[in-house]
C-alpha positions as CSV (number, residue, x, y, z in Angstrom):
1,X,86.1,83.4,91.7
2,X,86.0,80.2,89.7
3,X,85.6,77.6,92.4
4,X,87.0,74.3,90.1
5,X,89.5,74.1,87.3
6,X,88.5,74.4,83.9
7,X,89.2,74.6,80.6
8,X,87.5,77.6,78.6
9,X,87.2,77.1,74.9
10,X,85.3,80.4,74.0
11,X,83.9,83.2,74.9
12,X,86.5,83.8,77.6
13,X,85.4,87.5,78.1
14,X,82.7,86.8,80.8
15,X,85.7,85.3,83.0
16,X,87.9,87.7,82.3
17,X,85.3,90.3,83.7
18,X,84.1,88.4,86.4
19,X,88.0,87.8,87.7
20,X,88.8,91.6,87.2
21,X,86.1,92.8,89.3
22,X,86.5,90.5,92.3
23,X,90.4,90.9,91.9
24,X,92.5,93.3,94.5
25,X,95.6,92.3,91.9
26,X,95.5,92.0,88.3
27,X,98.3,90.9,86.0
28,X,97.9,90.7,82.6
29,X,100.7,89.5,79.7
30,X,99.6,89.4,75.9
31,X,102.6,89.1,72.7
32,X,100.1,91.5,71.5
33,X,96.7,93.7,71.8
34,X,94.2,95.3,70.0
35,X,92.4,97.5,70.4
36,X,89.0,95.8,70.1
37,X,90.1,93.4,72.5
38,X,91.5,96.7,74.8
39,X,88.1,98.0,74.0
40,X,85.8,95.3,75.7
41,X,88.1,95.3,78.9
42,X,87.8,98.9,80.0
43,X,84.9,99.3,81.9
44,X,86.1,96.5,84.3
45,X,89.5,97.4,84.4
46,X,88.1,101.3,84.8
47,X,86.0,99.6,87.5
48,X,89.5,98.1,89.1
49,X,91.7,101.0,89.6
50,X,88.3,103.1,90.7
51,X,88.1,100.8,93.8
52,X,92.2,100.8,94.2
53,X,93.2,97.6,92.7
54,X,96.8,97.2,91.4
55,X,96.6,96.2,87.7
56,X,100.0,95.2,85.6
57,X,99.9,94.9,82.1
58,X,103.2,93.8,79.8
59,X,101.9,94.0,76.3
60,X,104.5,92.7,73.3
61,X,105.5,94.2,70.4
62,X,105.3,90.5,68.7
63,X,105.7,90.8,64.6
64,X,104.8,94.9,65.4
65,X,101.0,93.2,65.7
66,X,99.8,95.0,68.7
67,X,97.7,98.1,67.9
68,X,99.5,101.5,68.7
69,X,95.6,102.8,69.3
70,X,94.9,99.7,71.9
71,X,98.4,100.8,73.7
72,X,97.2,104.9,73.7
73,X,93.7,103.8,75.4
74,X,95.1,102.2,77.4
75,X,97.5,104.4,78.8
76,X,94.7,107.0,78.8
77,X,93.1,105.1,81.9
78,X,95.2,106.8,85.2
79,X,95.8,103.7,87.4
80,X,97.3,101.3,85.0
81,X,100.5,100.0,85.2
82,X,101.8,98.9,81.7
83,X,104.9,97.8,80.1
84,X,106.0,97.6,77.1
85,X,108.1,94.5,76.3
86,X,110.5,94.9,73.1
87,X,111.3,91.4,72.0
88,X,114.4,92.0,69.6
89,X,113.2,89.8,67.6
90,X,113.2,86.8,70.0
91,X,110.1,84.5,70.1
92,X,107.7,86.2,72.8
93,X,104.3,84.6,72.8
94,X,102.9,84.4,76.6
95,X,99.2,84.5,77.3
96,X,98.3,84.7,80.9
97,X,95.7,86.6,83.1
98,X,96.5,86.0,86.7
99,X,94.0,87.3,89.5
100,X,94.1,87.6,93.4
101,X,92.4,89.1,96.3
102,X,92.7,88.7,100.2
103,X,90.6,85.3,100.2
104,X,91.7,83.5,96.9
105,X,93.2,83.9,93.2
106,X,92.7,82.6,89.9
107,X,95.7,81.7,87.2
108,X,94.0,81.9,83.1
109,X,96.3,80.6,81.2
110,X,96.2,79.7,77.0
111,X,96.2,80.9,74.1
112,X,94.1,84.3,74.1
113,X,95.6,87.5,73.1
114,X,94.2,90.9,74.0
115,X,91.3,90.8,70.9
116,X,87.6,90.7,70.3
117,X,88.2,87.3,69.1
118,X,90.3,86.2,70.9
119,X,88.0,86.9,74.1
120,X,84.4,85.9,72.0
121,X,84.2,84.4,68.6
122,X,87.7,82.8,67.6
123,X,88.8,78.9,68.6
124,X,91.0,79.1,71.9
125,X,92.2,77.0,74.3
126,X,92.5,78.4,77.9
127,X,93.5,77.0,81.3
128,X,91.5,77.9,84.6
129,X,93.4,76.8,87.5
130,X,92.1,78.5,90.9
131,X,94.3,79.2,93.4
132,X,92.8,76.5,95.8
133,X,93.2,73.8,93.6
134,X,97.2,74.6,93.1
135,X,98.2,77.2,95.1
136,X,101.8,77.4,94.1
137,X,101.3,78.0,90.7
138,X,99.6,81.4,90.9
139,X,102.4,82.6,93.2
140,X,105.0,81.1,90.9
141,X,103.2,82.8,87.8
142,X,103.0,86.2,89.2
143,X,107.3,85.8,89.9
144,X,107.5,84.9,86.7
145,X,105.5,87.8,85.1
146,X,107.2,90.6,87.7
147,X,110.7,88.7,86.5
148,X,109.5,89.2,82.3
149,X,108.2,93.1,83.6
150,X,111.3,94.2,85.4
151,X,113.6,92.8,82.6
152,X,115.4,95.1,80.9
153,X,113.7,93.9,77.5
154,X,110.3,95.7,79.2
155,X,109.4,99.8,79.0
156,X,107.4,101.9,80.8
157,X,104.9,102.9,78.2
158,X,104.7,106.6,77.7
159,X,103.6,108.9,74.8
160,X,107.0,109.2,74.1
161,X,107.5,105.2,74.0
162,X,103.9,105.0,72.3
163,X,104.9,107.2,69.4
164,X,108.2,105.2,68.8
165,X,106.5,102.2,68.4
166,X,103.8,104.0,66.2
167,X,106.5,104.9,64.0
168,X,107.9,101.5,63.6
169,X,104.0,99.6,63.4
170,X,103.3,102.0,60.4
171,X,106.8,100.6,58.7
172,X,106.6,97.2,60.4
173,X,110.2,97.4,61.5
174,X,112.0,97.1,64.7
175,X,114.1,100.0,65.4
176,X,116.5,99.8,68.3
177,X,118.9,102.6,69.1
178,X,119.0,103.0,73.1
179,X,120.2,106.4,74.9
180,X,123.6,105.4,76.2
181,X,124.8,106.7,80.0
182,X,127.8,105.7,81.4
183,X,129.3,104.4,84.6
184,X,129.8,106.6,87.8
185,X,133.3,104.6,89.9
186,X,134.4,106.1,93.4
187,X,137.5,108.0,93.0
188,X,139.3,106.6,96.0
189,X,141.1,103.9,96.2
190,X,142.4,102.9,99.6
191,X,141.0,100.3,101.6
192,X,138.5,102.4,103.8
193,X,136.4,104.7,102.0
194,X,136.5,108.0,102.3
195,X,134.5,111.0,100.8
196,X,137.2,113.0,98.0
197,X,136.5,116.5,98.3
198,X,132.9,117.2,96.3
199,X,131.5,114.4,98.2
200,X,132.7,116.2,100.9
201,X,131.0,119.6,99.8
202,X,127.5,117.9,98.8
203,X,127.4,116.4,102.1
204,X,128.1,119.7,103.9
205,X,125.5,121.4,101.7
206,X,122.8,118.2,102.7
207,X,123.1,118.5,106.3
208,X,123.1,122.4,106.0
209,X,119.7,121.9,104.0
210,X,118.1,119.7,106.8
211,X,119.3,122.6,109.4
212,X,117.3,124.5,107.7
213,X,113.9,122.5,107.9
214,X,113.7,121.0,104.5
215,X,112.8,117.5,104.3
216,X,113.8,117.1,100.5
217,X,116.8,117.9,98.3
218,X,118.2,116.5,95.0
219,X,121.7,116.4,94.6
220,X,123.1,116.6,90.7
221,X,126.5,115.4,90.5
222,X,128.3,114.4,86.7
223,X,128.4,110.7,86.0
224,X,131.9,109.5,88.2
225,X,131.9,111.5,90.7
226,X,129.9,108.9,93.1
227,X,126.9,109.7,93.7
228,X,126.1,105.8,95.1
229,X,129.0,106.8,97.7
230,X,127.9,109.9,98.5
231,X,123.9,108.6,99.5
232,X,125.8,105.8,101.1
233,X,128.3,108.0,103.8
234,X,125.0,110.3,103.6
235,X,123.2,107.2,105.0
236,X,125.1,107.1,108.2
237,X,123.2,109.6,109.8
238,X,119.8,107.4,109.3
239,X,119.0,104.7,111.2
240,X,117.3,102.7,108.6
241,X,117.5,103.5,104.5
242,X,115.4,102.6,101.4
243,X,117.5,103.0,98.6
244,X,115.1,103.1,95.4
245,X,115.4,102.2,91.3
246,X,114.5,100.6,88.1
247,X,116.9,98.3,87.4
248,X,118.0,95.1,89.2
249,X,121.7,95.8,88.2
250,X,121.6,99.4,89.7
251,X,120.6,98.2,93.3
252,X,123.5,95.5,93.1
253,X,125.9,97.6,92.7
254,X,124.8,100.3,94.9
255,X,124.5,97.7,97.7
256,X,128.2,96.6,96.9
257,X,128.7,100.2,97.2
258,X,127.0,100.6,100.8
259,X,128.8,97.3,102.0
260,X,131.9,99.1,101.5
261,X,131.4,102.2,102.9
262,X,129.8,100.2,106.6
263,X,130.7,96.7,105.9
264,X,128.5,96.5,109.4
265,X,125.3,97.1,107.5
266,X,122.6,94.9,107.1
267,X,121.2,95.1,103.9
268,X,118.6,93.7,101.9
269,X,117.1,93.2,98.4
270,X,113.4,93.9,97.8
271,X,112.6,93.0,93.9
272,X,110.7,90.4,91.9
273,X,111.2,87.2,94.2
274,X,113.9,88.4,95.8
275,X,112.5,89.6,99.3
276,X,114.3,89.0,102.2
277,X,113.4,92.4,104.0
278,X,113.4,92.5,108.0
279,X,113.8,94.3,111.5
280,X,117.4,93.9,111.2
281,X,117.6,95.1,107.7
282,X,119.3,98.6,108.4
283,X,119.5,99.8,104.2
284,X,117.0,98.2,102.0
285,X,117.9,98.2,98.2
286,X,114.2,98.2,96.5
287,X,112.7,97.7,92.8
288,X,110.4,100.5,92.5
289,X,108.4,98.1,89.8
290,X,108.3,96.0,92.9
291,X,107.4,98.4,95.5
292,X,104.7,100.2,93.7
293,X,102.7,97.2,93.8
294,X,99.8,98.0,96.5
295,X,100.5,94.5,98.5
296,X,104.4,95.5,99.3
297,X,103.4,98.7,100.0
298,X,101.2,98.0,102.6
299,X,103.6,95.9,104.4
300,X,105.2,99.3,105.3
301,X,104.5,101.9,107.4
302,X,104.6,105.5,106.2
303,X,107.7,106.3,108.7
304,X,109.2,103.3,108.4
305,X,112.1,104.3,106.8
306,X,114.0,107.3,108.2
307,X,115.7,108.0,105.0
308,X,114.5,107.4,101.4
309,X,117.3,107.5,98.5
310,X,115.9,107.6,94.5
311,X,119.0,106.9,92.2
312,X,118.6,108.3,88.8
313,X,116.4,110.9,90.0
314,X,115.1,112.0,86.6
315,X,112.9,108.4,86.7
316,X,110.8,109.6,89.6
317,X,107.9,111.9,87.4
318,X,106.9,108.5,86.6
319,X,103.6,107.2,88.0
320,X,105.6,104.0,89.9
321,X,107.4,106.4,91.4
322,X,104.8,108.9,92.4
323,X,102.7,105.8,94.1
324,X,106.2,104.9,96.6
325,X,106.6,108.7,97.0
326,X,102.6,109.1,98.2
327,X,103.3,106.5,100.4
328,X,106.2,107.0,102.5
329,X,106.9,109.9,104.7
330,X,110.5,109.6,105.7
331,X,112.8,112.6,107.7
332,X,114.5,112.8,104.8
333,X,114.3,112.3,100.7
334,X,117.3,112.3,98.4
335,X,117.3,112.1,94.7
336,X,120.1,111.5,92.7
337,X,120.7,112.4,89.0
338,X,123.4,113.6,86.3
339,X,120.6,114.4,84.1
340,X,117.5,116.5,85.8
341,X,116.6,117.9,82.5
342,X,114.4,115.5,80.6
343,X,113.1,115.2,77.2
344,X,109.3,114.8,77.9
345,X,109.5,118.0,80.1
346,X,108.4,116.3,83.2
347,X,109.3,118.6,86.0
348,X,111.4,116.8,88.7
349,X,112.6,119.9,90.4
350,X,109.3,120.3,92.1
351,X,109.3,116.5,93.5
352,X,111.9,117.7,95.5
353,X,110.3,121.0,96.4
354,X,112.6,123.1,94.1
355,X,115.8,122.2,96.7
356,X,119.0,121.6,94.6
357,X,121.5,121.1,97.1
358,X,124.4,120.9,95.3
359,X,125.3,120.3,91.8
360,X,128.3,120.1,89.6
361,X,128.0,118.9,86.0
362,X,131.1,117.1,84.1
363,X,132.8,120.3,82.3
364,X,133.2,121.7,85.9
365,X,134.2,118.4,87.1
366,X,136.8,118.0,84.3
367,X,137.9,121.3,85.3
368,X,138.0,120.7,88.6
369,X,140.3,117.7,88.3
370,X,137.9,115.0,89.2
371,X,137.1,113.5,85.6
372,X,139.6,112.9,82.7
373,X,139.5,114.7,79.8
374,X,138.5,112.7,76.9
375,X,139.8,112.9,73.6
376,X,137.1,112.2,70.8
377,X,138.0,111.0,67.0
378,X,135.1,111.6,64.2
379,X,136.1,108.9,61.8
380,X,135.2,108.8,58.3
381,X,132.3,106.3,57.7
382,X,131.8,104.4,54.0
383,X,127.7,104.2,54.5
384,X,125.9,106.7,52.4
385,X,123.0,107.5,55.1
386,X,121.8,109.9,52.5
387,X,120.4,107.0,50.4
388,X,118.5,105.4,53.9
389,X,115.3,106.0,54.7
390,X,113.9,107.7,57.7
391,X,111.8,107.0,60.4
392,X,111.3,110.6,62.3
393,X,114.9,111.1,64.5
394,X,115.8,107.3,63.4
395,X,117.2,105.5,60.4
396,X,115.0,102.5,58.9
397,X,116.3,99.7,60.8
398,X,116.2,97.3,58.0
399,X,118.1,99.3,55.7
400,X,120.5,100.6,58.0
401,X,121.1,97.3,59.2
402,X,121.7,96.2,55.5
403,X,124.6,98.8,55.3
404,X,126.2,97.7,58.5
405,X,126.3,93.9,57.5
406,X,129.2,94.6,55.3
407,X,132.4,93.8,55.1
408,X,134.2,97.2,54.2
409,X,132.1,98.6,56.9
410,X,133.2,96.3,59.6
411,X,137.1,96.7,58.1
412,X,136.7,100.8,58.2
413,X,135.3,100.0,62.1
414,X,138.4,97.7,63.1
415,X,140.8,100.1,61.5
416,X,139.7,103.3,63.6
417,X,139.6,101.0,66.7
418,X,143.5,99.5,66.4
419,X,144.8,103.3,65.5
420,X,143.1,105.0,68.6
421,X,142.0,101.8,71.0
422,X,143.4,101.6,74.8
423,X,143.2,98.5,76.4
424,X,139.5,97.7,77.2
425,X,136.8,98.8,74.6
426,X,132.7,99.0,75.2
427,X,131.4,99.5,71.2
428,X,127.9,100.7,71.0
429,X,125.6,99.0,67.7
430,X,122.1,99.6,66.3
431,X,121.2,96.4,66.6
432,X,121.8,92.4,67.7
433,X,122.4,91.2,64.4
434,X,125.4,94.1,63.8
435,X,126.7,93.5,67.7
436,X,127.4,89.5,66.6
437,X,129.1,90.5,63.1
438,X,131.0,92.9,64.5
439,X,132.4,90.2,67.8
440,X,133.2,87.6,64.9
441,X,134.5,89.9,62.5
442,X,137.2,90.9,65.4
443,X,137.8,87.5,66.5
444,X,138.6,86.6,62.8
445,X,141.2,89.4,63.3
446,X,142.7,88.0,66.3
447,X,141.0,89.6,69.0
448,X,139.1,88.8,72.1
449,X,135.5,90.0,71.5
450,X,131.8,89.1,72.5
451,X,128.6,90.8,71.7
452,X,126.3,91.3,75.1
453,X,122.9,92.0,74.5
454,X,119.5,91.4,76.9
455,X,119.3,88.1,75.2
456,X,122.8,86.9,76.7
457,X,122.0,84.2,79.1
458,X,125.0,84.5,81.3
459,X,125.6,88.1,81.1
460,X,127.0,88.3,84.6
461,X,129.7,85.7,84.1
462,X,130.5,87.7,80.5
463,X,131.1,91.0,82.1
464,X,133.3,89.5,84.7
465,X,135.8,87.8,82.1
466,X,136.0,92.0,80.3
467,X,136.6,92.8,83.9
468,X,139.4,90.6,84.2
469,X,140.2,90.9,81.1
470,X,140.0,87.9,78.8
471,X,137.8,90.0,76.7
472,X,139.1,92.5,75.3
473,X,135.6,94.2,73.3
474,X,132.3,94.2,74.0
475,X,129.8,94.9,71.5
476,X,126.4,96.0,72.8
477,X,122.8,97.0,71.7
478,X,120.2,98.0,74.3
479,X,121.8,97.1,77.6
480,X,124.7,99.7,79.6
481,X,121.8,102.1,79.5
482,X,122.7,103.3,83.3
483,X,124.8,103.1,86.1
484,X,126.8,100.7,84.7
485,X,130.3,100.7,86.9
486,X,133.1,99.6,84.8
487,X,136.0,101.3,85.4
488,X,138.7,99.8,83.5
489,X,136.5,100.5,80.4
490,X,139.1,103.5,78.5
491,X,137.6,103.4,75.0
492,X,134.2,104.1,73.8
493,X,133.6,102.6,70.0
494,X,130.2,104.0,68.8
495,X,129.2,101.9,65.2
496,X,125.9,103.4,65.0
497,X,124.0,107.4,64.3
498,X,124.6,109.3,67.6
């Protein structure tokens, strides 16, 4: 690679080529792409993932700038690992192209976005700072890319995320309406843990299905019926446990989880930075953004772990996924899901060799006694969606975000909630802007009320005081997507199309 620092004021495309095919890693952040720019990098990126290298992309979606085609040819190359970062509206304009192999690395760092000319004929500014000269600052670089990738801001690209954004490039509007799943809590309450009685049945039905010879099962159980608890007293007949996902928040609280089932445990984190992995770690709680990554992965053997546990189980068709799953070759893998079925028709049966080992969904739970029934008002809403535009399944969001920034709107909202509200209320909006109206608009009525978005610094400190309850609503867009554990949460308030 580059032997000095430098400073590259154009034609930076004969670097970037050079780096890429001397590189065993290869990150790569952009606010946005095109697809000219996408264009000239594919041979040597093709070139990369040929000879195994790991290459990351986070491309932005920056003023709806970045090219929907650059994104699909991209994703057409198998190897790639790309996210999607979804900026909200908040300023994201990183540049950076950071390189490493066994002997060296190479930080690029400036002004270049993914284009023709931005990498040949246009005036920009960029950094070369090998690894030698500095050699903190490409380690520090890469944390801070994996920390902007596994944010919850940043999606796995997919066709199905590709055709989103296409929709919204072609209208140049951000449209933000997440899939909302709610919180799974452990059903018993004394001090020592203990499995209630479909725990108990699912665990029966796993040991059975390792009786008979099978090395894989998935296990579908309703959200709040503990499925966390259940891989965790699961866990104690393994000696030492990888418990897998996609979030940072899900492997906290499923180690919180563990803790209390064998407060004896010795358990680790394995994400981003965080990486504290050893011989005395008996259950590791791993980012499978992390993991995927060729150099982790290597630092395992195939058997290390005797038992391999994938929360939210309908994740695992992706290609993250699919590398940690080629990898490993534990005695036993459980996956874990309320939702096997999904939308893109991926087939996650067959990753666990077609071995459903138990399963009960939320009617029969309800039924059964383990879920409350819920009691659901349809209130009557004063926006005419008739007169708003459509994008495909979605509502324009500059027009629907118009109607919601109103006054009678917000008044019809309150009203519903004070009639029907319990004690501690999660309200679901369309978007960041309608999350803070709504939080002042019920504090000028008296009330204790916060929006929390991915953009809230000191989200953690914020959940704790609705916890405790100083705050009485939360008002959220794009975050409580999954496994969020919240069990003094007894009213839903949706203020957006669902």
């Amino acid at each position: 690679m580059i032997p000095a620092a430098k400073l590259t004021t154009h034609d930076l495309y004969a670097s970037l080529v050079d780096a890429i095919d001397q590189a065993d890693e290869v990150y790569i952040v952009a606010a946005f792409a095109q697809r000219s720019g996408v264009e000239l990098l594919l041979p040597a990126l093709r070139r990369a993932v040929e000879r195994g290298a790991d290459v990351h992309f986070l491309i932005g979606d920056y003023l709806h700038i970045t090219d929907p085609e650059a994104l699909a040819e991209l994703l057409k190359l198998d190897g790639l690992s790309i996210r999607f970062y979804r900026s909200g509206g908040r300023a994201f304009h990183p540049k950076a192209y950071l390189f490493r192999n066994a002997e060296t690395g190479l930080s690029i760092v400036g002004s270049s976005n993914i284009s023709k000319s931005a990498f040949r004929t246009g005036v920009e500014w960029n950094l070369h700072l090998p690894q030698a000269v500095a050699p903190h600052i490409l380690d520090n670089a890469i944390e801070a890319f994996m920390d902007l990738y596994l944010s919850e801001a940043a999606q796995d690209l997919n066709p199905i995320v590709l055709e989103a954004y296409r929709q919204e490039h072609d209208a140049r509007q951000y449209v933000a309406e997440p899939e909302v799943d709610y919180a799974e809590q452990q059903l018993v309450t004394s001090d020592e843990i203990l499995p209630h009685r479909v725990q108990e049945e699912a665990l029966r039905a796993l040991r059975e299905t390792m009786e008979e010879g099978r090395t894989r099962a998935l296990t579908v159980l309703a959200t709040g019926l503990g499925k966390t608890y259940l891989s965790a007293f699961f866990a104690r007949d393994f000696k030492r446990v990888l418990f897998l996902a996609h979030q940072r928040e899900l492997l906290e609280q499923a180690e919180r989880s563990f803790k209390k089932v064998e407060p004896n445990w010795q358990t680790a984190m394995y994400i981003g930075s965080d990486r504290t992995n050893d011989e005395q770690t008996d259950v590791l709680f791993g980012s499978v953004q992390t993991l995927s990554q060729n150099r982790h992965l290597e630092r395992f053997a195939q058997d290390y772990f005797d038992l391999l546990i994938i929360d939210e189980f309908h994740h695992a068709a992706a290609k993250s996924y699919q590398k940690v799953l080629a990898h490993f070759e534990p005695q036993f893998l459980l996956g874990l899901t309320a939702t096997p079925d999904r939308m893109d028709g991926a087939d996650v049966y067959a990753l666990c060799d077609n071995n459903v080992a138990f399963q009960m969904h939320f009617t029969s739970a309800i039924n059964e006694g383990f879920l409350t029934p819920f009691h659901y008002y349809g209130i009557h809403d004063v926006i005419d969606y008739s007169q708003l535009r459509r994008m495909g399944r979605k509502y324009d969001a500059m027009e629907l975000e118009q109607a919601q920034i109103d006054r009678a709107v917000s008044e019809n909202i309150y009203a519903a909630w004070s009639k029907h509200r319990q004690t501690r209320t999660i309200g679901f909006c369309s978007s960041i802007r309608q999350a803070e109206y709504l939080s002042q608009t019920f504090r000028e009525m008296g009330h204790q009320a916060i929006a929390l978005t991915g953009q809230t610094v000191n989200r953690r400190e914020r959940i704790q005081e609705f916890e405790q309850g100083t705050v009485e609503i939360v008002f959220t867009v794009d975050l409580f997507n999954e496994g969020v554990d919240i069990p003094k949460v007894d009213t839903l308030l949706f203020c957006r199309p669902t």
